[in-house]
Rosetta silent file (secondary structure, phi, psi, omega in degrees, C-alpha in Angstrom):
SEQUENCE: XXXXXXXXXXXXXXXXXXXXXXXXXXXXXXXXXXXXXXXXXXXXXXXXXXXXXXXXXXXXXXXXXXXXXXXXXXXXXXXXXXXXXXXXXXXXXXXXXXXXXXXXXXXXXXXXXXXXXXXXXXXXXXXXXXXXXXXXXXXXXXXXXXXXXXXXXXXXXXXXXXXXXXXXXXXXX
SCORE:     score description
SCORE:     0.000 S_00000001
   1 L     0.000  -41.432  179.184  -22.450   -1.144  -34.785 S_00000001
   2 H   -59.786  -33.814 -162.392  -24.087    0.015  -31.490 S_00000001
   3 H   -82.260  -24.078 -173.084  -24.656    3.411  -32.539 S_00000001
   4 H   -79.401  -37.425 -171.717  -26.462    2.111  -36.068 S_00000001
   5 H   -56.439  -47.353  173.425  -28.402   -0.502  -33.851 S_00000001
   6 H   -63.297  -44.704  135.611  -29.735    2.711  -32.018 S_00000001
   7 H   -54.186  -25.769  161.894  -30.280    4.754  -35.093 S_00000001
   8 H   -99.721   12.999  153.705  -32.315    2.317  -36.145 S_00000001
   9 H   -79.817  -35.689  -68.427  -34.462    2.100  -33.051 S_00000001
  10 H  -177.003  -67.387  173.477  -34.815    5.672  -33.076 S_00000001
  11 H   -59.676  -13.750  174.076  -35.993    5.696  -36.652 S_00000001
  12 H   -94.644  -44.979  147.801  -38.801    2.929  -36.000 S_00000001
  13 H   -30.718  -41.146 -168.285  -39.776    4.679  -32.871 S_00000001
  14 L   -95.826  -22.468  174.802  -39.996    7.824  -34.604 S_00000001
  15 L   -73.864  -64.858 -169.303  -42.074    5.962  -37.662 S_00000001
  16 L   -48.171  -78.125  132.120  -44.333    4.559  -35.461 S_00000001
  17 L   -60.008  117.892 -171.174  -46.257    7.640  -34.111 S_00000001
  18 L   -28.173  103.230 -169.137  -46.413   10.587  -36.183 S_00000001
  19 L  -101.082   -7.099 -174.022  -43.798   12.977  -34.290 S_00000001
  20 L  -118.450  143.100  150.157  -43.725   15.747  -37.372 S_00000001
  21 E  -113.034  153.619 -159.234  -46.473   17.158  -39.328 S_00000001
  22 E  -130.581   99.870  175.943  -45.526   18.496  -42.568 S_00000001
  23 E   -65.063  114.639 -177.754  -46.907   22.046  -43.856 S_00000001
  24 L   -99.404  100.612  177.268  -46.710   22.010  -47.474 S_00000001
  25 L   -15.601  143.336  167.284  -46.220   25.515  -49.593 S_00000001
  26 L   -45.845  141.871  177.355  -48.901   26.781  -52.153 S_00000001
  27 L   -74.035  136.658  173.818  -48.176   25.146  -55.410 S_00000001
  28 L   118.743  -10.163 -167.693  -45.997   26.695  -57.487 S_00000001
  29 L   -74.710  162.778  153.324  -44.330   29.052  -54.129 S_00000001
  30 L   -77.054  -21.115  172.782  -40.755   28.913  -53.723 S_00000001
  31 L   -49.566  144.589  167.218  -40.875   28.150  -50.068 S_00000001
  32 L   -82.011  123.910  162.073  -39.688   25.225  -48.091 S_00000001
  33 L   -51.687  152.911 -142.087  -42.094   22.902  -46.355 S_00000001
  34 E  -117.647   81.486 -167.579  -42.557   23.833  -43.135 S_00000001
  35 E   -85.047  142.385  174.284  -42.437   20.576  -40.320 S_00000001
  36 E  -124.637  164.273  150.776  -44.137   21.064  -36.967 S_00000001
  37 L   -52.127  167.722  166.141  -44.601   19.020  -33.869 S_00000001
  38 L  -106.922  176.487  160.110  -47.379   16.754  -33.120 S_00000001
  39 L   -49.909  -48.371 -179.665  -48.926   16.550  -29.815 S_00000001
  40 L   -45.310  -61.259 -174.235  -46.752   13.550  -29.241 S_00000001
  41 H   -70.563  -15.404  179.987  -43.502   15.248  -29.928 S_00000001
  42 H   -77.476   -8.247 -177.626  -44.086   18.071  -27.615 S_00000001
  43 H   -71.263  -24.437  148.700  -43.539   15.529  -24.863 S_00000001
  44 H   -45.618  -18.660 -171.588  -40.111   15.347  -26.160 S_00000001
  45 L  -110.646  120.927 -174.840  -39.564   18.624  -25.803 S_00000001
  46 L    74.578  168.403 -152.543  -39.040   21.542  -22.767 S_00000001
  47 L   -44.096  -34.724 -168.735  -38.662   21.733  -19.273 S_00000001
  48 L  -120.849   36.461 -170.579  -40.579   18.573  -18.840 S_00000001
  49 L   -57.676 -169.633 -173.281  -39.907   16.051  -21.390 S_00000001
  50 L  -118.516   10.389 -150.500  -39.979   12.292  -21.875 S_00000001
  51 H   -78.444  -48.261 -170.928  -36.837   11.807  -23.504 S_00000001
  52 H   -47.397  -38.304 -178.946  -35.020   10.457  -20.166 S_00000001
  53 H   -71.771  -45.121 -173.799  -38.065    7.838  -19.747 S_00000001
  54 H   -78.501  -39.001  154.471  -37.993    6.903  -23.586 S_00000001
  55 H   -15.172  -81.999 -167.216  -34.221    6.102  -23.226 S_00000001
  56 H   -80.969  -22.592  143.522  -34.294    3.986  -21.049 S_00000001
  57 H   -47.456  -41.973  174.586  -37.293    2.288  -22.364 S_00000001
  58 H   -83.871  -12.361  150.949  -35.505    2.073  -25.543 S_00000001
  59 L    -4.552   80.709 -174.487  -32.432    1.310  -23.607 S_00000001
  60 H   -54.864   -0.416  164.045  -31.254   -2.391  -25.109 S_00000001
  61 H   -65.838  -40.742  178.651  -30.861   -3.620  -21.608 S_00000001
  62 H   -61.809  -47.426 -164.473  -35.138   -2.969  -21.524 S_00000001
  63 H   -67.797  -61.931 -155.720  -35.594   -4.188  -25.021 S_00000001
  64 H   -35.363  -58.217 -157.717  -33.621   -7.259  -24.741 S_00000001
  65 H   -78.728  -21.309 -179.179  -35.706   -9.291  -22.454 S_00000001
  66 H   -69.357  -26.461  171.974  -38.946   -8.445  -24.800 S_00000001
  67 H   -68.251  -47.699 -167.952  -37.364  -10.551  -27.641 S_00000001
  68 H  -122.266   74.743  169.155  -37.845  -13.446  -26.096 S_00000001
  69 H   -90.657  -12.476  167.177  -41.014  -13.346  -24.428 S_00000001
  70 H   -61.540  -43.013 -176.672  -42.432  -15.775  -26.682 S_00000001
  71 H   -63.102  -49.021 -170.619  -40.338  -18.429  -25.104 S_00000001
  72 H   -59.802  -44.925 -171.150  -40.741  -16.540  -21.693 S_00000001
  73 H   -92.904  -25.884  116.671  -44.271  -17.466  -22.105 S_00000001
  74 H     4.386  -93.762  173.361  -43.909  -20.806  -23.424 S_00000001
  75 L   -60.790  116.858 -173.004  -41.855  -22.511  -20.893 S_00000001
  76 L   -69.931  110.310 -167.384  -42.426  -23.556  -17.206 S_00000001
  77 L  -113.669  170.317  179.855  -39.591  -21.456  -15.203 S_00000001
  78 L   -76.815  144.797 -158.728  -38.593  -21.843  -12.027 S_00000001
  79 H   -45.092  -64.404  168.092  -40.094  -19.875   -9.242 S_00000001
  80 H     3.068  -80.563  179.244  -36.521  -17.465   -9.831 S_00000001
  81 H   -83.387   29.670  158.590  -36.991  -17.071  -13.262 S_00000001
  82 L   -81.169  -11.122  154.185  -40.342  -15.620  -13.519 S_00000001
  83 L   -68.738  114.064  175.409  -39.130  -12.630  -13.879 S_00000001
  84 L   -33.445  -75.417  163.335  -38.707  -11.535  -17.789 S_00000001
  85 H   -35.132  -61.262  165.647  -35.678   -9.476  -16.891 S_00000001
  86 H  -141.032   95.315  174.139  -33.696  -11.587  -15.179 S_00000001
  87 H  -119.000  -76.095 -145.639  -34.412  -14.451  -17.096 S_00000001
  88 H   -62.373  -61.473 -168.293  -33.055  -12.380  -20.000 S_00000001
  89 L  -139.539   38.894  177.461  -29.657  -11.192  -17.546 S_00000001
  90 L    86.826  -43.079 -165.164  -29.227  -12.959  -14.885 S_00000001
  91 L  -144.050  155.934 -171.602  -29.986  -10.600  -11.978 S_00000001
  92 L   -57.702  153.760  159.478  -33.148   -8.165  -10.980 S_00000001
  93 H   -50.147  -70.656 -136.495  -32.938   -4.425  -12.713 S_00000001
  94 H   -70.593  -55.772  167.812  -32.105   -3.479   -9.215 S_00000001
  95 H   -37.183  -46.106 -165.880  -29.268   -5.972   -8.691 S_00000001
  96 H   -77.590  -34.714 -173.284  -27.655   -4.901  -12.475 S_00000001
  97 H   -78.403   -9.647  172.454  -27.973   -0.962  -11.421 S_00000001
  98 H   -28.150  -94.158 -179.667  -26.186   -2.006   -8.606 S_00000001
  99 H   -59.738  -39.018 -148.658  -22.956   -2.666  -10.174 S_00000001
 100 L  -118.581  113.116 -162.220  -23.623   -0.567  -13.510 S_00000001
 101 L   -90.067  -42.630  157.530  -23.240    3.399  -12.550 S_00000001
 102 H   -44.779  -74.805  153.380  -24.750    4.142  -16.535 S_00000001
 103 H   -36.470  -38.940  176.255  -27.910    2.141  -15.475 S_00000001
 104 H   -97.961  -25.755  172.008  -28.597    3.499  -12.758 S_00000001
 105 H   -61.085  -17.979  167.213  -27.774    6.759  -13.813 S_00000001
 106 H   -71.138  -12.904 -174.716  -30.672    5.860  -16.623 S_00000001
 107 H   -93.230  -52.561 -156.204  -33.354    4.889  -14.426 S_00000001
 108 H   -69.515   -2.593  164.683  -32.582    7.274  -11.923 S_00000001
 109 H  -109.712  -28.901  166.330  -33.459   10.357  -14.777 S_00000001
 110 H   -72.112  -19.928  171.893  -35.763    8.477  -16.278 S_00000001
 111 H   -61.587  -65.895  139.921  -37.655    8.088  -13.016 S_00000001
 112 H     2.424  -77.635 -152.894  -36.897   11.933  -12.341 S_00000001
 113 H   -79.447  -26.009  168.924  -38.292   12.723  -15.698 S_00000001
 114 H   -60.437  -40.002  177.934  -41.531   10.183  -14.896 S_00000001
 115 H  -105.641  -43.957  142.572  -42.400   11.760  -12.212 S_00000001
 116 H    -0.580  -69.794  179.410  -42.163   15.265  -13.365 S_00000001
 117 H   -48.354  -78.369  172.958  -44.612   14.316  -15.921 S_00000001
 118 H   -25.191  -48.094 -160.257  -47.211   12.663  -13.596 S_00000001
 119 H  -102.074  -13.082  139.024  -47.008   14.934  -11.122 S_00000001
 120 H   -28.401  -69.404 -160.805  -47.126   18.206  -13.585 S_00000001
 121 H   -75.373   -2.985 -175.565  -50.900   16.343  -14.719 S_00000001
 122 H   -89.039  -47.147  170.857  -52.078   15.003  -11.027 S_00000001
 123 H   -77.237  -14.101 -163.118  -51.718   18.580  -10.192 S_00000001
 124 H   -97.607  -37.569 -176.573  -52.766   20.512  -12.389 S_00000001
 125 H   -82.255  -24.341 -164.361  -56.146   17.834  -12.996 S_00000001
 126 L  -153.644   73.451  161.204  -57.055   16.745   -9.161 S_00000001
 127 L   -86.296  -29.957  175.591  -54.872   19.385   -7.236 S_00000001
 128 H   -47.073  -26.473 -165.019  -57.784   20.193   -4.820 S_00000001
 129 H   -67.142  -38.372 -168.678  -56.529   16.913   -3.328 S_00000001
 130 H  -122.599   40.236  155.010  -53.571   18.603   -1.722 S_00000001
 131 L   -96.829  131.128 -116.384  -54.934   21.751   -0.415 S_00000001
 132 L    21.898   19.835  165.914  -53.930   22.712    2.593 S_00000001
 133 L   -29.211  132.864  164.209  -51.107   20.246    3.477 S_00000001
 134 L   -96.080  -22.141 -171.869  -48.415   21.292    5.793 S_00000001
 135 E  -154.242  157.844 -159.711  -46.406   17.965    5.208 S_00000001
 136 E  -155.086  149.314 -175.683  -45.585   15.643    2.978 S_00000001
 137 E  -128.368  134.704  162.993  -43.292   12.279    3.335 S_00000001
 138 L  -111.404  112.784  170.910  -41.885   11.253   -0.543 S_00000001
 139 L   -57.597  -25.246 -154.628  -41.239    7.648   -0.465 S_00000001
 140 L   -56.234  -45.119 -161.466  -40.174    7.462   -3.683 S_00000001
 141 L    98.027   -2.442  176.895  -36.063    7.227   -3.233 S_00000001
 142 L   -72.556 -124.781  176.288  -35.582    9.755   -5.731 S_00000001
 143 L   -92.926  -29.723 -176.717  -34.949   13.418   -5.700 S_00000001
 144 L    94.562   43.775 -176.106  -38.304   14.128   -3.718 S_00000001
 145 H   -95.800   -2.372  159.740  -39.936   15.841   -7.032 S_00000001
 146 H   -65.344  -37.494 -161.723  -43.519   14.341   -6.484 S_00000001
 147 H  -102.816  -28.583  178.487  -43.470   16.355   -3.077 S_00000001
 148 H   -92.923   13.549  140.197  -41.553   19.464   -4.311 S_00000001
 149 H   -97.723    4.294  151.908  -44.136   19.916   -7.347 S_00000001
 150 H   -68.150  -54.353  159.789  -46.888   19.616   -4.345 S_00000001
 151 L   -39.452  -24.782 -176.108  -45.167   22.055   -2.675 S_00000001
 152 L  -112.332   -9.525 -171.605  -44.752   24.696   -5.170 S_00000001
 153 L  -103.925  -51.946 -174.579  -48.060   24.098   -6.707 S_00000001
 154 L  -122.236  120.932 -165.021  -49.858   24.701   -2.986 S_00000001
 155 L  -102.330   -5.846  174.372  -47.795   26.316   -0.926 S_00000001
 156 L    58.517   29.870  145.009  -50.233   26.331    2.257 S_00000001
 157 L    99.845   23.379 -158.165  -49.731   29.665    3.262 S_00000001
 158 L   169.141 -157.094  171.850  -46.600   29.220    5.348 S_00000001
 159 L   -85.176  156.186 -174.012  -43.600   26.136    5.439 S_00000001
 160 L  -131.993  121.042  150.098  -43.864   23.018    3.850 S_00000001
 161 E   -89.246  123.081 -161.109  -41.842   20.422    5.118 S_00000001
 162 E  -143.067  102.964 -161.598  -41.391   17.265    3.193 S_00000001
 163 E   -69.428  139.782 -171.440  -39.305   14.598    4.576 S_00000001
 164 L   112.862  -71.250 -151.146  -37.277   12.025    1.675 S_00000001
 165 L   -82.735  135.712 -178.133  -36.524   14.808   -0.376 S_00000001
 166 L   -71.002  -31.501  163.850  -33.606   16.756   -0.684 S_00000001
 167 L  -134.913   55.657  179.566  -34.513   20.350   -1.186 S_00000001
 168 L   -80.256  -25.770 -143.693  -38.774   20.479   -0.771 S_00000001
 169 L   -90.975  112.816 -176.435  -38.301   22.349    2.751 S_00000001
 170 L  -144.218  166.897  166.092  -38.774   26.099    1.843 S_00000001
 171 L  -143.039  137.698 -177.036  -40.893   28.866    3.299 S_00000001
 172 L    -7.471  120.753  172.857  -43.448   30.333    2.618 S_00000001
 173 L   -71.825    0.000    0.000  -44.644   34.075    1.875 S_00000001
């Protein structure tokens, strides 16, 4: 039942924005149409995809609290309960990843995979920002991958040290 519930997220999700385009043969060829990506779908795809972030967005622990936001909006909650989430399940995201190893291993790649993205297009659009740095503190709680694609994108001519993160600290040529 879970796995159909998911196939059929997966198939509405997949409905919703085009993710294939479909090349059709001359008429009358023998050839098989020919399906490509969209723009959309390459984000799915390679070293730097979305899939870990669209997981856990699609993730029915995420979804869940989204049915019943009509209600959510509706009703006068208690200072507590203003939060959608845990309204929905009791306890904060943070509290539930707590206990739940599977949650938090979903946030913690989709986060990963979040920042990857982001920090792939902050550098590559408004990288000038972070020329000539020597140091860098990542806050984040992750992996440190906000500071080790600043590092690797501008390498400042020497060592980069970049404290939160587990392997950023490298040196230079």
């Amino acid at each position: 039942m879970v796995y159909h519930l998911k196939w059929c997220t997966l198939l509405k999700f997949s409905l919703a924005p085009p993710l294939f385009t479909v090349q059709h043969p001359a008429v009358g060829a023998a050839e098989e149409p020919v399906y490509t990506l969209t723009p959309l779908s390459r984000l799915l795809v390679g070293s730097s995809n979305l899939v870990p972030i669209t997981s856990m967005l699609l993730h029915p622990t995420f979804v869940t609290p989204f049915l019943g936001i009509g209600k959510w909006f509706q009703d006068e909650l208690p200072l507590d309960q203003h939060c959608i989430f845990k309204q929905t399940h009791g306890e904060s995201l943070w509290d539930l990843a707590d206990h739940d190893t599977a949650l938090n291993a979903l946030i913690n790649d989709a986060m990963v995979s979040n920042s990857n993205f982001i920090m792939d297009i902050v550098v590559k659009e408004h990288g000038t920002v972070f020329e000539g740095i020597s140091s860098l503190v990542d806050v984040g709680g992750g992996l440190g991958g906000a500071a080790q694609a600043i590092s690797k994108a501008f390498p400042a001519g020497g060592e980069m040290q970049c404290a939160g993160s587990r392997s950023c600290r490298r040196q230079g040529s």
